[in-house]
C-alpha positions in Angstrom: 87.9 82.5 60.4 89.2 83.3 63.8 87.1 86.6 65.9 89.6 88.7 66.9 88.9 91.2 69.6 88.0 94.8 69.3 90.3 97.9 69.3 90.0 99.1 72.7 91.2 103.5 72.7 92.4 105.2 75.3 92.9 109.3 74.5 95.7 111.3 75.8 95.9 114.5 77.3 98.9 115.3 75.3 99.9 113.6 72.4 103.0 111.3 73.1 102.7 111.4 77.0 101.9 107.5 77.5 105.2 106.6 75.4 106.9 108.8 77.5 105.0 107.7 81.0 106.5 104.2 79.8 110.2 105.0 78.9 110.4 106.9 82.5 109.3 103.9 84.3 112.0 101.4 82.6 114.1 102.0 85.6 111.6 100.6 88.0 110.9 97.3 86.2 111.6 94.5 88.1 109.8 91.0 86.5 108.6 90.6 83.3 108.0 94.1 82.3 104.0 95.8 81.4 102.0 94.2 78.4 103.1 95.5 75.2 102.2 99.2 74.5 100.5 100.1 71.1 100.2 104.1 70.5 98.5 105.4 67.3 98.9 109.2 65.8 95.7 110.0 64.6 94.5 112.9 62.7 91.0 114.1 60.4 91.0 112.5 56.9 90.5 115.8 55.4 93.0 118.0 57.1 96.8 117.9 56.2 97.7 119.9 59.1 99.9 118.5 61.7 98.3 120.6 64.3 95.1 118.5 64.6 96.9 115.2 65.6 95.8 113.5 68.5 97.2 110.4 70.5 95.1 107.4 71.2 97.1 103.9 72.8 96.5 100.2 74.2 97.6 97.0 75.1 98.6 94.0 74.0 99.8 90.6 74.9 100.7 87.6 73.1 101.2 88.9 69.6 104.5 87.7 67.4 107.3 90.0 68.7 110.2 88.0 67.0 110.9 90.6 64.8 110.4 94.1 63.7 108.7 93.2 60.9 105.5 91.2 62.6 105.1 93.9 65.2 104.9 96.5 62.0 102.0 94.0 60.8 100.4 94.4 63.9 100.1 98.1 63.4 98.8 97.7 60.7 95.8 95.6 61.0 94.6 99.0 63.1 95.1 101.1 60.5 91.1 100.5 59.1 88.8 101.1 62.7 84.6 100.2 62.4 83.8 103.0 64.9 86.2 105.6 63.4 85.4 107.0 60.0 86.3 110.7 60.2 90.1 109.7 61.5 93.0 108.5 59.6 96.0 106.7 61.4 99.5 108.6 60.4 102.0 106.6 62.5 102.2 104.0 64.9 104.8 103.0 67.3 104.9 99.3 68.9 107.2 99.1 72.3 107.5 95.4 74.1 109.3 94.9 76.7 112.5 92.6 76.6 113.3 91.3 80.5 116.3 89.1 79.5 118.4 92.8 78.4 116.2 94.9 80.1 115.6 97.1 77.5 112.1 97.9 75.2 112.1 97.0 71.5 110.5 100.1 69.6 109.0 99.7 66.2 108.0 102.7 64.1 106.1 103.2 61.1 104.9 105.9 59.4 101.6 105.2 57.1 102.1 105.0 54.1 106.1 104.7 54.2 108.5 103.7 56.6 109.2 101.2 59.4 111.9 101.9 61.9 113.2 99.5 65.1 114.9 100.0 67.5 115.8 99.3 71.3 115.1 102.0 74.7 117.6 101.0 77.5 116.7 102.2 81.4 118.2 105.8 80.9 116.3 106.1 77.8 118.8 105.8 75.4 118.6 104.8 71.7 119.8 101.6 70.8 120.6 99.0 68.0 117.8 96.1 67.8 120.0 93.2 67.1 118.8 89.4 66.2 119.9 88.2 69.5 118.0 90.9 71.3 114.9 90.0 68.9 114.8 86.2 69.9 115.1 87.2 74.0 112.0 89.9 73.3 110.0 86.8 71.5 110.5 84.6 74.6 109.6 87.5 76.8 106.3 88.3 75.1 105.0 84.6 75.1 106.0 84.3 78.4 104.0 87.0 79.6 101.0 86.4 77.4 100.9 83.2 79.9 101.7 85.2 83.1 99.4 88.1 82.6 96.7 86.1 81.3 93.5 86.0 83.1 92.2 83.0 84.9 88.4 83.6 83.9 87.3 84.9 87.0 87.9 88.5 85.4 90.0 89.8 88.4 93.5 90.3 85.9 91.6 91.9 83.1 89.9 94.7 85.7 93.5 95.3 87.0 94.8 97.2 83.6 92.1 99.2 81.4 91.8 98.0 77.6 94.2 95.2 77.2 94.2 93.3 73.8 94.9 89.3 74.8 95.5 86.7 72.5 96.9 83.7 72.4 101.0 83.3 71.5 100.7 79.7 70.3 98.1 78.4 67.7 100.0 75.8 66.4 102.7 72.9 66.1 104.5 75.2 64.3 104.1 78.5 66.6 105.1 75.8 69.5 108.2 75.3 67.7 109.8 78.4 67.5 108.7 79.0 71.4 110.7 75.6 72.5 113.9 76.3 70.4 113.9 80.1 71.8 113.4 78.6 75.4 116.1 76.2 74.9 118.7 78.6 73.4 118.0 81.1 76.3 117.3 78.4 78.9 120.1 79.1 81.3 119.5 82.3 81.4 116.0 82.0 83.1 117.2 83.3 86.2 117.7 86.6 85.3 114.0 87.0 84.9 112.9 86.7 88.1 110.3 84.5 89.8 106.9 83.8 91.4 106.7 85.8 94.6 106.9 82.2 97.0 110.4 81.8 95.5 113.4 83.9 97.9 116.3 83.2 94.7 115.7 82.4 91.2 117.7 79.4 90.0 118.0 77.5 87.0 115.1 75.4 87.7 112.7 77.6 89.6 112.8 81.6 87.2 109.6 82.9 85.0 110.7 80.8 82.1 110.3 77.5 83.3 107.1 78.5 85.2 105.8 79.5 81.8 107.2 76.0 80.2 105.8 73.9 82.5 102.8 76.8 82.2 102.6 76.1 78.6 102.5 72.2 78.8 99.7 72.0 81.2 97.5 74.0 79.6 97.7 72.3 76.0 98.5 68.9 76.6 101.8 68.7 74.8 103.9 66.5 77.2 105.8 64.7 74.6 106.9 68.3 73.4 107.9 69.4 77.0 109.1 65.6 77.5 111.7 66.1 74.3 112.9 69.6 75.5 113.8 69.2 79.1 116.1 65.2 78.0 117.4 67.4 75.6 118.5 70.4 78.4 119.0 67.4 81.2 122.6 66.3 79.2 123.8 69.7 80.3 122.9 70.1 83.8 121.0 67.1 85.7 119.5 69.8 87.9 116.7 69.8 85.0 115.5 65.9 85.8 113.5 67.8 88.4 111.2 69.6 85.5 111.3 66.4 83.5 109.9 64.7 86.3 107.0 66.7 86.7 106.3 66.5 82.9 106.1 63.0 83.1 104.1 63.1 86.0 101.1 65.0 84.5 101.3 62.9 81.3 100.9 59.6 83.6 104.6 58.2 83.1 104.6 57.9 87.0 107.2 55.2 86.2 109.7 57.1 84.3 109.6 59.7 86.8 110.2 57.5 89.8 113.3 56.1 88.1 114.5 59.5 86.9 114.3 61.1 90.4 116.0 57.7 92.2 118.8 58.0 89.9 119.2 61.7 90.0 118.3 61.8 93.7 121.4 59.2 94.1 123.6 62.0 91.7 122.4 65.1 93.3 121.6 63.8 97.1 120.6 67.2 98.8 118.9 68.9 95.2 115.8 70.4 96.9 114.1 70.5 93.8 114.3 67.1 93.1 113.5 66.2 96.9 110.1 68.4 96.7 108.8 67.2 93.5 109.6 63.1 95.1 107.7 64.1 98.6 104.6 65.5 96.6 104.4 62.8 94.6 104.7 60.4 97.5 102.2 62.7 99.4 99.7 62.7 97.0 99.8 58.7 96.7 98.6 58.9 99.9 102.2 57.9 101.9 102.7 60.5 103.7 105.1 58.5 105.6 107.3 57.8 102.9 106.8 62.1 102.2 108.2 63.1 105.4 111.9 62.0 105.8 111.9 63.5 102.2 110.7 66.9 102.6 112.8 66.8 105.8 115.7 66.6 103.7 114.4 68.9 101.4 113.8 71.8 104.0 117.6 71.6 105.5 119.0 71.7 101.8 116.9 75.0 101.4 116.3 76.4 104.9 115.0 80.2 103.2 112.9 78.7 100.7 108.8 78.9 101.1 107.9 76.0 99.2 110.2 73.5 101.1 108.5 74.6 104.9 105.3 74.8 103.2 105.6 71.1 101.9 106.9 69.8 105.0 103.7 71.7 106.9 101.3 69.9 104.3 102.6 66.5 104.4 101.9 66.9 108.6 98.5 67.9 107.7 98.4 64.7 105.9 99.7 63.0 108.7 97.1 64.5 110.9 100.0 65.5 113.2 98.4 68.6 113.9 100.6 70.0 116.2 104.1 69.8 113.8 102.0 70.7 111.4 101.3 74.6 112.7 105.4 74.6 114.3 106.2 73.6 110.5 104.2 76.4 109.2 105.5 78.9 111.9 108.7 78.3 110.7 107.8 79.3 107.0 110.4 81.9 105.7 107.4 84.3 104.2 108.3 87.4 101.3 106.6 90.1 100.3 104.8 90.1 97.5 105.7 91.5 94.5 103.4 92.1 92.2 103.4 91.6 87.9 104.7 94.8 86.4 101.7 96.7 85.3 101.9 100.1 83.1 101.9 103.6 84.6 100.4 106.0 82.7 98.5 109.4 83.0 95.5 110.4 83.1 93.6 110.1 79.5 91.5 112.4 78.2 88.7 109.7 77.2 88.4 106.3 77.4 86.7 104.4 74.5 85.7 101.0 75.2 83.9 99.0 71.8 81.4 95.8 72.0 82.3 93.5 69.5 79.1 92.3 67.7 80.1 88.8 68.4 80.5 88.9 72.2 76.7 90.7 72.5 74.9 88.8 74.6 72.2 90.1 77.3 73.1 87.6 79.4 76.7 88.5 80.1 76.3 91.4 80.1 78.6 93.3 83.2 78.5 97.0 82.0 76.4 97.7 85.6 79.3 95.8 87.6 80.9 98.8 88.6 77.8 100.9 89.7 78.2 101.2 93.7 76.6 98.3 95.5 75.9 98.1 99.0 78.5 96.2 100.9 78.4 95.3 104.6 81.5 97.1 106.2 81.7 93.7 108.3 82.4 91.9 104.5 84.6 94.8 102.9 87.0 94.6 105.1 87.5 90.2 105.4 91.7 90.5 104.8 91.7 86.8 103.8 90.6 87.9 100.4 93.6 90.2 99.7 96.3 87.5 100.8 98.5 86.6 98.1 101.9 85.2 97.6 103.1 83.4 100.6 100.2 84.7 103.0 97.7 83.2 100.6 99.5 79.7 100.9 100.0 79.5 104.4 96.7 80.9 104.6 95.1 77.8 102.8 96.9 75.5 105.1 95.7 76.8 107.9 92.0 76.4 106.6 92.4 73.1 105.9 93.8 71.9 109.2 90.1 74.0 110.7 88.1 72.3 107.9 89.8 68.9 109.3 89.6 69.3 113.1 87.4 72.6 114.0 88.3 75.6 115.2 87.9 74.9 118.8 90.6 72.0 118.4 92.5 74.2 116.4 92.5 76.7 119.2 93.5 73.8 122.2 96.8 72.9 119.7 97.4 76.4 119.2 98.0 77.2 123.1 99.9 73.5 123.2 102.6 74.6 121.0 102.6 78.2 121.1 103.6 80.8 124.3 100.4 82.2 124.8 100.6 85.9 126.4 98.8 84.7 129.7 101.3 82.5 131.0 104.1 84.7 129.5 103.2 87.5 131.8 102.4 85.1 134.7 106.5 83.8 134.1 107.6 87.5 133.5 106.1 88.3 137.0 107.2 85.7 138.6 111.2 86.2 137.3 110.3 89.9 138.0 110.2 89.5 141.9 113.5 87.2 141.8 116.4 89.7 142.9 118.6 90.6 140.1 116.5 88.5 137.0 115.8 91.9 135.5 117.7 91.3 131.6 116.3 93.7 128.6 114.7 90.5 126.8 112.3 90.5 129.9 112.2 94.2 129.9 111.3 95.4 126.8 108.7 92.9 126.5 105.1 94.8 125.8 106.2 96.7 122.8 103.5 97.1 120.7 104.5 96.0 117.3 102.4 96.3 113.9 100.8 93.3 112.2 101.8 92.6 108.8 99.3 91.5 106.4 99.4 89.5 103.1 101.0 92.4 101.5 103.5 93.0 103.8 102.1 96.2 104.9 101.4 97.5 108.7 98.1 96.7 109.5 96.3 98.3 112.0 92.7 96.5 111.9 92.2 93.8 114.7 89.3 92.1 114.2 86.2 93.1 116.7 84.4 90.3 119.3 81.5 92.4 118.7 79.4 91.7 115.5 78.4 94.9 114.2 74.8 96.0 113.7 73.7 92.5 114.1 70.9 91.2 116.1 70.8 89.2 119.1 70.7 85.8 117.9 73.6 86.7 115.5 75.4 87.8 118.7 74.8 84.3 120.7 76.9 82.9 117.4 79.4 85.0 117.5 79.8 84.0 121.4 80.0 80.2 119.8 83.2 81.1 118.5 86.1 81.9 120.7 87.8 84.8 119.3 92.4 83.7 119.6 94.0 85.2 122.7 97.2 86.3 121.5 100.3 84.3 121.6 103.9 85.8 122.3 105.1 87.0 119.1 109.2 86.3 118.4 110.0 89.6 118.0 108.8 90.5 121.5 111.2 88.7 123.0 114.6 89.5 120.9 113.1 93.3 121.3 115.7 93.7 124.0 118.9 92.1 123.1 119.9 90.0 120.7 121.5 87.6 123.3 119.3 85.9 125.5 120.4 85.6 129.1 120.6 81.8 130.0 120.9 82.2 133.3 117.5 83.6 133.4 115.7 81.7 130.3 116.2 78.7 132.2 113.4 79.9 134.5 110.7 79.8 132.2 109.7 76.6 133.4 106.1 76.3 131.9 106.9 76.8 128.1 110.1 75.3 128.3 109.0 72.6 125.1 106.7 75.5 123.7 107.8 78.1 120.6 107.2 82.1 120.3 104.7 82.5 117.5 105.5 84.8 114.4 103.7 88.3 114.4 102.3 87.3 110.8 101.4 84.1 111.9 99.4 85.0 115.2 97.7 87.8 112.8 96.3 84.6 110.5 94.6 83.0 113.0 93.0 86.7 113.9 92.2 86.6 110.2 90.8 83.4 110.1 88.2 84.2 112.9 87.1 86.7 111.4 86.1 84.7 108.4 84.5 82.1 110.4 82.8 84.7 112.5 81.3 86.2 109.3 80.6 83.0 107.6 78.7 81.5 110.8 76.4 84.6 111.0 75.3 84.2 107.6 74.3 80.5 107.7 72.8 81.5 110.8 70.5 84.6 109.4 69.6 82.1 106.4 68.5 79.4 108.1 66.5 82.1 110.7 65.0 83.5 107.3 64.0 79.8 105.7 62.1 79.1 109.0 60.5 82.0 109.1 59.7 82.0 105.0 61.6 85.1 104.4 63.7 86.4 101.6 67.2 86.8 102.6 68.5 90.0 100.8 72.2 90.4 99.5 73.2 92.8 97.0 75.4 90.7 93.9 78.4 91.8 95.6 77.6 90.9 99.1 76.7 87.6 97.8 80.1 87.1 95.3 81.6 87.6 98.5 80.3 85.6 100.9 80.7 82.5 97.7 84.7 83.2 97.7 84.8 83.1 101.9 82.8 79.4 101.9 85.3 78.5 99.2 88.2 80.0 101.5 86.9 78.1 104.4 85.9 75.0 102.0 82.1 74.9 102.3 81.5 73.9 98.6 77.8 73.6 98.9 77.4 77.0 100.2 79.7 78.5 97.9 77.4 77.4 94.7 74.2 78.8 97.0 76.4 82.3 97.0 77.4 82.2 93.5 73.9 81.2 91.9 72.2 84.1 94.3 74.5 86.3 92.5 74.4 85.5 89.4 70.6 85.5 89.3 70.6 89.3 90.4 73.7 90.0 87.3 76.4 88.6 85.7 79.9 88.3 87.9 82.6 86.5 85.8 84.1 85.9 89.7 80.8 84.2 90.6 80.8 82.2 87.0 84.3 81.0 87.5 83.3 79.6 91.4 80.6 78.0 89.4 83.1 76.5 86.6 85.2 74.9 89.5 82.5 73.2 91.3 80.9 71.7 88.1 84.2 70.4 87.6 84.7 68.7 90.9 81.4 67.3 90.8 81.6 66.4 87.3 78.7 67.8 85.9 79.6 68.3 82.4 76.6 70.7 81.2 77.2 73.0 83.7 80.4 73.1 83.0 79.9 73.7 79.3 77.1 76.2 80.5 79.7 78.2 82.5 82.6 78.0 80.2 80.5 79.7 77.0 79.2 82.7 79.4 83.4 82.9 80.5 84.9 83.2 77.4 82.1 85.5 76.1 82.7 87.8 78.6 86.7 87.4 78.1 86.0 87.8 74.4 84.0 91.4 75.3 86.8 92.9 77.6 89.4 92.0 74.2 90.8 88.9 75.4 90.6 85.9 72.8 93.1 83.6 75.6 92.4 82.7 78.7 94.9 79.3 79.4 92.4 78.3 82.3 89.8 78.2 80.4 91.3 76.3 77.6 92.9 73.5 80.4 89.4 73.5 81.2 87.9 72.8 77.8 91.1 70.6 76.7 90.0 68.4 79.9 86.3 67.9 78.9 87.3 67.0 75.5 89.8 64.3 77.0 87.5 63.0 79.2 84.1 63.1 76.8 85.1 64.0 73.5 85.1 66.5 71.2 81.8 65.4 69.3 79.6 65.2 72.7 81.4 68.8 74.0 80.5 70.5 70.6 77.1 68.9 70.6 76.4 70.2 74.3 77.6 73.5 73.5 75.4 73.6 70.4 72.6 72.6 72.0 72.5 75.6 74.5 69.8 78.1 73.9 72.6 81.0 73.7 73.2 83.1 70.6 75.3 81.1 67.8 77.8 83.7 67.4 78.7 83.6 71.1 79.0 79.8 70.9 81.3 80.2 67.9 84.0 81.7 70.4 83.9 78.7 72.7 83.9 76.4 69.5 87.1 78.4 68.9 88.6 77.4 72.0 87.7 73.7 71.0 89.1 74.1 68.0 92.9 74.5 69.3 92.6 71.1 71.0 91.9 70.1 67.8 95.4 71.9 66.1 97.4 70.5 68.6 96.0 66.9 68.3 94.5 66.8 72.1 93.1 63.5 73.3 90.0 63.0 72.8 89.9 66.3 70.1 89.5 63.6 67.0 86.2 62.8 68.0 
């Protein structure tokens, strides 16, 4: 018997305002649409009057929306509530989104009596729900069951309140029906949008293959993925990029080699193709076979991300530090765009239920929100709101500082970059030349705003100075040289568009060095802040162990200061952070930094340890399907088997009824025949 989550309520002000708050913002839909939205009429069992009736919604993902007649079963498993004995539901109306027509498929039903379905277009109105329009809302909802999932770490499911999640596919046969709605709707992916690193949408780079390719690696089922894209590859070779990367992760490196050499030799400047075959040469460790690739790959798709960002990463391989920050200089970068989330008003009540079976002391969060202390120094660390293609370039540069240091870092930076020094020393000396006064040299010391990961103006530099610190935390801060600034590009076209070569020819002492990007000079102010940060802390802990003290952080401070030494890829003292937080509460962030580094060092009881406590806790906030954490548990199982993983989890001093939800997660390995699941 499968737990199913409990039936979160949120109350409305006025009955019917969150199904209107949801038709109004149709219009302004832009990916996948908001989870599904679930709104109840309830009224008191003893009164027949109409004028008692109150509203009380949710929200769902991941349940059967292939036809009217599923969603109406939905509504109807909440017609019987635990907590709610004095209320009776009198009609229910199911609305999910459907991206491909952009339109919301409405089912009503009245209880007892009637169903009614129909379709909600942008100026809100009524419309037929057809079969066609049925199949596209199926492959929307399973796609964003994936999408919209949470990664464990809890950051998704804090984002919307009360969010039912479960899992879209339980079975061979559930799989099914998703793979024959993806292929009948498979060229027209692109219509749905894309992940925010991706300028254009095409037929091999859209939300639905991300959630394919999505969908294979989190359950295994290669030869399923392996089937659907030979089948798709007869009508557009374009595909062999996708089947290439199937075959990849199911370790048929050899058919994937071929595929791309003969598709490559087809499809010569396919930058798809080319970036999958420089990865894969990158991460066998020849780089130098990477490089002409990805070359080829960036001037077949000159406004694409992923193409600079691949090049930039196979220099860092190279240890060609110096191409390595021009490459990523060049990087086109987009804002980002975040997952449609509902808008609604503000409810009356909120009412949030414990399911019995996801009690458990120790997971208990319900104090995480209470205000914690928080340095103002670690508030505001920007590095940990970067997303999208600030969070990627971002990474790179880490990685080159974790490789050669930030001093060296620094040296390489004023190599290839125009640093302002020796851009005003040129200006002045052009300045004094009779008649070299242009408006690109004129124009020069505009102030212009910083853009962050968000693409907003940013107005925070950070300081030299630590604040409130002590004087020892002062002499490291003095250890690491803050960035001058370099010459941003826009500076220079700020006057004309049209450069004067007569007098650009006299900038003699850059003549071989670039203009840095305004978002690119404003990482490297980012990224000294982090170090900054992170150096004062191991300082003031190793000050406190020699002088056998207690060095205080509030759970916050430290859940912090865990995800900035995995930003700067210190794993050590990332665990140290997360196990000081976790012994002062529970922090599913913290949990999930623990999950990855038992995985990298392969230390299968913790692992089994943190993956019980992370689904519990996704199991209490009414998700049943985290993909993560199955990927995780699907890998164990491969790798030890099923019987030691079950006996491991058993033999953990938790309740049994908490354990039952992991043994759940184990169990779908099992129904789609995972290795390793048979025992």
């Amino acid at each position: 018997m499968v737990t199913v989550p409990a039936v979160p309520e949120i109350f409305e002000e006025e009955l019917h305002s969150a199904v209107e708050a949801r038709s109004e913002t149709l219009q302004t839909l832009r990916e996948l649409g908001p989870p599904d939205l679930v709104h109840l009429v309830k009224q008191p069992k003893q009164s027949q009057s109409t004028t008692k009736q109150f509203g009380v919604y949710h929200h769902v993902s991941g349940v059967d929306a292939s036809s009217s007649a599923s969603l109406a079963a939905y509504i109807n498993t909440l017609t019987y509530s635990p907590h709610d004995k004095t209320n009776k539901v009198v009609s229910g109306l199911y609305c999910c989104y459907n991206a491909f027509s952009r339109l919301d498929m409405r089912v009503q039903v009245a209880i007892p009596g009637t169903v009614e379905s129909y379709c909600i277009d942008e100026r809100g109105d009524k419309r037929v729900a057809s079969d066609d329009l049925w199949l596209e809302t199926y492959l929307c909802s399973v796609l964003r069951a994936y999408s919209y999932a949470d990664d464990g770490s809890g950051d998704t499911i804090k984002k919307i309140i009360g969010v039912r999640r479960f899992n879209p596919i339980t079975s061979t046969e559930n799989e099914h029906k998703f793979l024959d709605a993806a292929e009948r709707l498979f060229f027209n992916g692109w219509q749905l949008g894309s992940d925010p690193e991706i300028q254009v949408p095409n037929l091999v780079s859209n939300h639905l293959t991300t959630g394919l390719l999505d969908y294979i690696h989190t359950t295994g089922r290669y030869a399923s993925g392996i089937n659907l894209f030979e089948k798709l590859r007869t009508r557009d070779p374009e595909i062999s990029s996708l089947l290439a990367r199937v075959y990849i992760a199911a370790d048929e490196e050899v058919k994937a080699v071929q595929l791309l050499h003969e598709t490559i030799q087809e499809l010569p400047m396919d930058y798809s193709l080319l970036d999958c075959q420089a990865e894969f040469c990158n991460k066998k460790g020849r780089a130098d076979l990477a490089l002409e690739i990805a070359k080829r790959s960036v001037i077949s798709a000159p406004s694409e991300f992923g193409t600079w960002a691949r090049l930039a990463e196979i220099y860092v391989s190279l240890e060609q530090w110096d191409l390595a920050l021009l490459t990523l200089n060049s990087c086109p970068m987009f804002t980002y765009q975040d997952k449609d989330a509902p808008r609604m008003p503000e409810p009356l009540k909120v009412f949030l239920p414990v399911m019995p079976e996801a009690v458990c002391d120790e997971i208990d969060d319900s104090h995480a929100d209470d205000i914690e202390l928080v340095h103002p120094t670690l508030r505001k660390l920007h590095a940990a709101g970067f997303k999208g293609t600030f969070l990627k370039a971002y990474v790179l540069l880490t990685e080159i500082t974790k490789k050669i240091g930030w001093d060296q870092l620094l040296r390489i930076r004023s190599q290839v970059f125009v640093m302002e020094e020796e851009y005003r020393h040129e200006k002045q000396i052009i300045s004094h030349q009779p008649g070299s006064r242009n408006a690109s040299t004129t124009a020069l010391r505009s102030p212009s705003p910083k853009t962050n990961g968000h693409g907003e103006v940013e107005e925070h530099s950070p300081s030299s100075e630590p604040p409130n610190e002590d004087s020892s935390t002062s002499q490291v801060d003095n250890s690491i040289e803050k960035p001058g600034h370099t010459v941003a590009s826009e500076i220079v076209k700020a006057g004309s568009e049209e450069p004067d070569p007569l007098h650009s020819a006299n900038y003699t002492q850059f003549q071989n060095k670039r203009l840095c990007e305004r978002w690119l000079d404003n990482l490297f102010m980012v990224l000294y802040e982090d170090l900054r940060v992170y150096t004062i802390w191991r300082t003031e802990m190793a000050q406190y162990r020699q002088q056998q003290l207690l060095y205080k952080k509030s759970a916050e401070e430290w859940e912090i200061l865990g995800e900035l030494a995995e930003r700067l890829h210190h794993v050590d003292e990332a665990v140290e952070a997360y196990e000081s937080c976790l012994q002062i509460r529970f922090s599913p962030k913290a949990m999930k930094g623990m999950l990855k580094l038992s995985e990298m060092h392969h230390n299968v009881r913790d692992e089994c340890g943190a993956l019980i406590r992370l689904v519990t806790w996704q199991y209490r906030w009414y998700s049943e399907f985290s993909p993560s954490l199955l990927f995780t548990i699907r890998k164990l199982i491969e790798e030890e088997g099923a019987v030691k993983v079950r006996s491991i989890i058993q033999g953990t001093s938790l309740p049994q009824h908490v354990l039952d939800l992991t043994h759940q997660y184990a169990a779908l390995c099992a129904a789609f025949r995972s290795s390793g699941s048979d025992g």
